[in-house]
N, C-alpha and C positions, 0 to 999 in steps of 0.2 A: 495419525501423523501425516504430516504433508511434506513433501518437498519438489522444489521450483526447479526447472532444467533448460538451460540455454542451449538447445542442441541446433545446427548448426543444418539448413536444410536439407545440404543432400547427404548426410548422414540420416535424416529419422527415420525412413525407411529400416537401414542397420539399425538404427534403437528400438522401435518399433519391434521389429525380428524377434533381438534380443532379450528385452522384456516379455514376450509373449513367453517365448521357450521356458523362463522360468518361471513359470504359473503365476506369474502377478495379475491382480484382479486389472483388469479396463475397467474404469470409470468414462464413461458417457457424459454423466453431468460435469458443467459446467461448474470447475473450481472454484472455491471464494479464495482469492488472490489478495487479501488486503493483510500489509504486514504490520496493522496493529494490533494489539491485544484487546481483547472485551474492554478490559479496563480503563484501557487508551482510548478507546471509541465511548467510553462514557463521558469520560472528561470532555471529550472534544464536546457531545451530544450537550452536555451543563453548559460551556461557554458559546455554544451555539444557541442554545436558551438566553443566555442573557444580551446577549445582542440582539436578538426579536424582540426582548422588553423593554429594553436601552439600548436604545441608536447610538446614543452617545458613548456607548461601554466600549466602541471598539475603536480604535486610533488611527486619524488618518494618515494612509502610507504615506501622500507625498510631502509627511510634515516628518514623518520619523525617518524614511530613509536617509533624511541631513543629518540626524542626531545620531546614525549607528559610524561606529570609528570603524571604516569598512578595512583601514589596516592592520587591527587584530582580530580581524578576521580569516 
């Protein structure tokens, strides 16, 4: 399990503390911070595939951002 913490700098010292006293393991390494899912990162890794094979696959922004109705948005 993971979880992200916006602590606030001159508190981390006091989280820091805090955390230690209750025997939580420190991790050293460097998080993977990425909030998609495997499955989400495959999809993307597919349609990043098909844009290396087709140039054409992928649409150009400054032709779509006219076409998005940015008021329901």
């Amino acid at each position: 399990m993971q979880v992200v913490l916006d602590i606030p700098e001159n508190r981390l010292a006091f989280f820091m503390e805090l955390v230690n006293s209750l025997g939580f393991v420190n991790s050293t390494e460097k998080a993977e911070r990425n909030p998609l899912t495997r499955h989400q990162m495959d999809l993307v890794d597919i349609e990043v595939q098909k844009a290396k094979d087709d140039p054409n696959y992928m649409l150009d922004w400054e032709e779509v951002k006219h076409r998005i109705d940015w008021d329901a948005c």
